[in-house]
N, C-alpha and C positions, 0 to 999 in steps of 0.2 A: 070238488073236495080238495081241498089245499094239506097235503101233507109236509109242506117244507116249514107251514111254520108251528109243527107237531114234531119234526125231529131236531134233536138236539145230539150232536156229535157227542156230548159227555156221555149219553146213556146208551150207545152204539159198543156193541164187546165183539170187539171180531175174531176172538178165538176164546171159545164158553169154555171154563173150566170144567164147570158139571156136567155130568154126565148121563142124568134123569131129570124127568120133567120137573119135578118138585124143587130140584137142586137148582136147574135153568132158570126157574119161575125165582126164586128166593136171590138167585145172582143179578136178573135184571132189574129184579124191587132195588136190588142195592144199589145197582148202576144208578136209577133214578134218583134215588134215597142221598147220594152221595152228592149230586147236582142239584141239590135241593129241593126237587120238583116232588117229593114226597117221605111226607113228615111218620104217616102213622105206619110204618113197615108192614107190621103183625096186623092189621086192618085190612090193609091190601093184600096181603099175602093169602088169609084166610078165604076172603070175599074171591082171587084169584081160583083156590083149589074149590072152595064149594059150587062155584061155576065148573071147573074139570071135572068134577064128582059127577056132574049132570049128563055131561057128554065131554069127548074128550076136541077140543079145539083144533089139534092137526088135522087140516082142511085134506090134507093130502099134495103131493107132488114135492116133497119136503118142506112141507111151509105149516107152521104152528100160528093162530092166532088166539093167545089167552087172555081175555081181557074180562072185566066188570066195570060194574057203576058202583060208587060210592060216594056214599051221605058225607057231605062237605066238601068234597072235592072241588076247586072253583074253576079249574080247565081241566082237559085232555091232555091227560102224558103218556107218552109212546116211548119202549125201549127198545133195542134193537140188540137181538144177538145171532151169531152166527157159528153153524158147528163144519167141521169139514168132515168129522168122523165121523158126524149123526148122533142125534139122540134119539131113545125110543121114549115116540110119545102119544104112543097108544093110536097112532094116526086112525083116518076112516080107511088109508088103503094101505096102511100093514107099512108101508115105508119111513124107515129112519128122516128124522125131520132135521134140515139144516140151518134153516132158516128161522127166526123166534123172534114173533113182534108180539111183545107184551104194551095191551093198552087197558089204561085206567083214567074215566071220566067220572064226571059228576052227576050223584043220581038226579033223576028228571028229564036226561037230554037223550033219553032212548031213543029217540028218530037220528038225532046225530049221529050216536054210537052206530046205531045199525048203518047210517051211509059210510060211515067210515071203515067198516068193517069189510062192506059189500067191496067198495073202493079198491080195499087193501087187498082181500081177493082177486079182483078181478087185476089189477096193477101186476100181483105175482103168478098170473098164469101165462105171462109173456117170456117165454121161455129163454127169449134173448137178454130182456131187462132184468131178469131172474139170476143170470149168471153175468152179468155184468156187474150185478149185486153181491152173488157170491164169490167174485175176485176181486172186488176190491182191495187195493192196498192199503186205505187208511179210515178209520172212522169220518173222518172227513169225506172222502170218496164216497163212502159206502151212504151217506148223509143224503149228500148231493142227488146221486143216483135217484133215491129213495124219492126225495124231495120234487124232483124234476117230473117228476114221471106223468104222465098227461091222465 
């Protein structure tokens, strides 16, 4: 699974203003939103929280994964945020979430999504490439990192 050329440095926020999931979630649509890579905001945004409604996406270990499919989407866009003070996002293990990779695909390609997802999990449970990620000093860095990761 090729995450380097799913992240783009524009949509990387390494210090999230918000400070709850909904606000997180709507700040990285914008990141995306603003780099062109996604036009219908309030589509994704929506399609975002009715997925959270179901279960809540922080996997645990400070790591949030919010993502949906959606109808016309033509690729995978991935945003990337990052809290140092935590956000509370209803984690499975009670812990403030630092890390926030919001992804939105095109519906149809549910076997991708799900490898991408799996990927992205299993990527962030390396505890070293975990916080190499969360030091990063520039979206660029934090890009890279991300991208590299075997």
């Amino acid at each position: 699974m090729e995450i380097s050329g799913l992240i783009d440095p524009r949509c990387v926020r390494l210090d999230l203003e918000a400070r709850g999931k909904r606000g997180v979630i709507g700040e990285l649509i914008a990141a995306a939103a603003s780099a062109g890579l996604i036009a219908d905001t309030d589509a994704v945004e929506r399609a975002i929280l009715a997925r959270e409604a179901l279960m809540s996406t922080g996997i645990g270990e400070g790591v949030a994964l919010p993502h949906a499919l959606i109808e016309g989407f033509e690729r995978t866009v991935l945003a990337v945020g990052r809290s140092r003070g935590g956000i509370d996002f209803d984690s499975l293990d009670g812990a403030p979430v630092h890390l926030v990779l919001l992804i939105v695909g095109p519906k149809g390609q549910e076997r991708s999504h799900m490898a991408l997802l799996s990927h992205l999990a299993r990527v962030l449970s390396d505890p070293s490439l975990k916080r190499q990620i969360l030091d990063a000093a520039t979206a660029q860095d934090l890009a890279a990192l991300l991208g590299s990761a075997p």
